[in-house]
C-alpha angles and dihedrals in degrees: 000000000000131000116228143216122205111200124173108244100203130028099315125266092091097141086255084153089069095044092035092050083044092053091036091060082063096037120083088201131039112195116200101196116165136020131038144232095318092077114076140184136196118219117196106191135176080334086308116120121214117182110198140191117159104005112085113249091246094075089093098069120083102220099038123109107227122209133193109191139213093263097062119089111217133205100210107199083052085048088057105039088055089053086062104042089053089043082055081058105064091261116131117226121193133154089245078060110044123033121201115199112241098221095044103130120251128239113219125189090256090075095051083052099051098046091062090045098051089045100053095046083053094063114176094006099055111141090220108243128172095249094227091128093254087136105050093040088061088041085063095038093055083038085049092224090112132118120237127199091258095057079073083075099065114046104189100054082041093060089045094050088054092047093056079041101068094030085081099029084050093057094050099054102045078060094054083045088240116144110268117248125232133239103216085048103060083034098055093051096040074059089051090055115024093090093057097042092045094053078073092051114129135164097249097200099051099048099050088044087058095047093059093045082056096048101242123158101249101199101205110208131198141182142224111015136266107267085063082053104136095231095022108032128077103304121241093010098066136088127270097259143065110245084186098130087232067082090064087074101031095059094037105052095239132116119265091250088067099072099065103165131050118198118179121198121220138174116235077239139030129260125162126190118221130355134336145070121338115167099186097043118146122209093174128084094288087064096050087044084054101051088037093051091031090048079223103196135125122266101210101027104025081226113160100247113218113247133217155142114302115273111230102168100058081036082060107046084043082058092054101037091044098041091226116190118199124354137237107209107196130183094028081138082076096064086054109120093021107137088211140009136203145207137201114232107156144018131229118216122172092338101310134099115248130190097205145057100240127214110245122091087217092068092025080070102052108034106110121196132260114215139208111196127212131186120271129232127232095188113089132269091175106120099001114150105179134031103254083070090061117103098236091243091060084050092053081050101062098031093057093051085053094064090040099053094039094233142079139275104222100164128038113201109209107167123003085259116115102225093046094086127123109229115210093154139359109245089205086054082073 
């Protein structure tokens, strides 16, 4: 049996919680490794909704182990706070269920604090971040200034290492005339806490390394998507991690040949969060059909996502950087009543056709995207959960992105329910 990755193949936002809680419910094991509390994923199980941010998707079944690894930088009073509000839900959360790395890297409120900081003093050319301080808490950890989760356990270098912390941060921010943060104060509240957070504290690496001696299915998954990929996305305007799913076992603790299946998750059409390039953004009424029918906003910040034609060119280059190996191609119901449809198959930049989404912002900025149109269906998708229920046009859709992106399509989201999936190919079947 295969152990899987799910990476998001676009900008995010590609409806990875219902695939990942439909793989989970096969998994033994679900492995949160980059990002922080700024992703987020909805889970619609059995009419109950679970919106979830930190905490892998696999925390509402009962029998799932749920990781959260060191590559992930975690908030800990938000940690915390979404602990309690799924407890609220019915859904039990103990240590044996849910591991914590000791050396994840912690978020304080001076990075909140930061970020905003840092966003407002860049103006019109803010990268639109969540503000929830992801950035500046990878900043320390590569600086390795940073606080983990371990350094809770002894008090006393944990006091010295926020003091040389905002020693730094201090300085910033009396140049940016903000008002300067204290050090009792966070440590005082990281006191209040630390039991609590500690009780989660697990070493990653072994326990993953004992799950696959013992032949259980680890479900690895990411957030975002890659073309928000720090080193392959669209550069500045993307997050502070790699969602590469190399990053699966960097942020894990666990070899490469671990992870044995790559699964990337893309809408049937495009929508990106925030600021940056979009080629095949829409700013006419089937934009707005498609944000209206998609309910295209944001599950940790409520942020309007921008809407547009399916991307094939940076799906495809996704396809090729990640190695993905097989797509699950979610929301294609939303497409359901348009007369046509198009694709982007190209760019044009200066005048020339291009393959490829380039690098710089500069061009980023100017390529604009060739289309090819189909024909639209006005039959439903909506709930469909083999192929025969397909109207033929939406088959020709799919089939023809398939040959446009060079890779798959395993699983077919019809609803954002979780049963209703088209199976073409286990992914844990490797």
């Amino acid at each position: 049996m295969a152990n899987v990755a799910v990476i998001g193949a676009q900008w995010g936002d590609e409806g990875k919680g219902k695939i990942v809680d439909w793989l989970s419910s096969r998994a033994d094991v679900v492995v949160r490794f980059q990002g922080g509390h700024n992703a987020g994923h909805t889970l619609v199980v059995d009419g109950v909704t679970y919106k979830l941010h930190l905490l892998p998707s696999g925390i509402v079944r009962k029998s799932k182990v749920s990781v959260i690894g060191n590559g992930v930088v975690v908030d800990p009073w938000a940690l915390l706070a979404e602990i309690k509000s799924i407890r609220n839900q019915g859904v039990e959360v103990t240590p044996e269920k849910l591991v914590l790395a000791e050396n994840a890297p912690l978020i304080l409120p001076i990075h909140s604090i930061l970020d905003e900081a840092m966003e407002r003093v860049r103006g019109n050319d803010a990268i639109g971040t969540t503000k929830r301080g992801i950035g500046p808490a990878y900043e320390d950890k590569v600086a390795r200034r940073g606080i983990r989760v371990c350094d809770l356990e002894e008090p006393d270098m944990l006091k010295e290492k926020l003091e040389a912390l905002l020693t730094h941060h201090n300085a910033l921010l009396r140049g940016l005339g903000e008002k300067e943060v204290s050090c009792d104060d966070i440590f005082n509240a990281l006191m209040e806490i630390k039991d609590e957070l500690l009780s989660y504290k697990g070493i990653v690496w072994r326990v993953l390394d004992e799950a696959r001696k013992s032949g259980k299915k680890i479900l690895f998954e990411g957030a975002q998507g890659m073309m928000l990929d720090v080193d392959h996305g669209t550069y500045p305007f993307v997050t502070s991690s790699n969602m590469h799913p190399a990053q699966a076992a960097v942020g894990s603790g666990i070899g490469l040949d671990a992870v044995n299946y790559i699964l990337g998750i893309a809408k049937a059409y495009t929508t990106r969060v925030g600021e940056g390039p979009f080629p095949t953004e829409l700013d006419d009424e089937v934009g707005q059909y498609l944000g209206e029918k998609g309910h295209e906003f944001g599950t940790t910040t409520g942020r309007k996502r921008r809407c547009g034609w399916f991307d094939a060119v940076s799906v495809r280059q996704a396809v090729i950087v990640g190695g993905i190996t097989g797509i699950a191609l979610t929301k294609i119901d939303v497409l359901d009543g348009l007369d046509e449809l198009k694709i982007c198959v190209g760019y044009e930049l200066d005048g020339k056709q291009i393959d490829y989404f380039p690098s710089s912002q500069v061009k980023q900025a100017r390529v604009k995207p060739v289309y090819e149109t189909m024909e639209g269906w006005k039959e439903s998708t909506c709930g469909a959960r083999s192929w025969g229920e397909l109207p033929a046009a939406a088959v020709k859709y799919v089939k023809h992105l398939e040959e446009l992106i060079g890779a798959p399509v395993t699983l077919l989201s019809t609803s954002p329910e979780r049963d209703d999936t088209i199976l073409m190919h286990d992914p844990f079947l490797g």
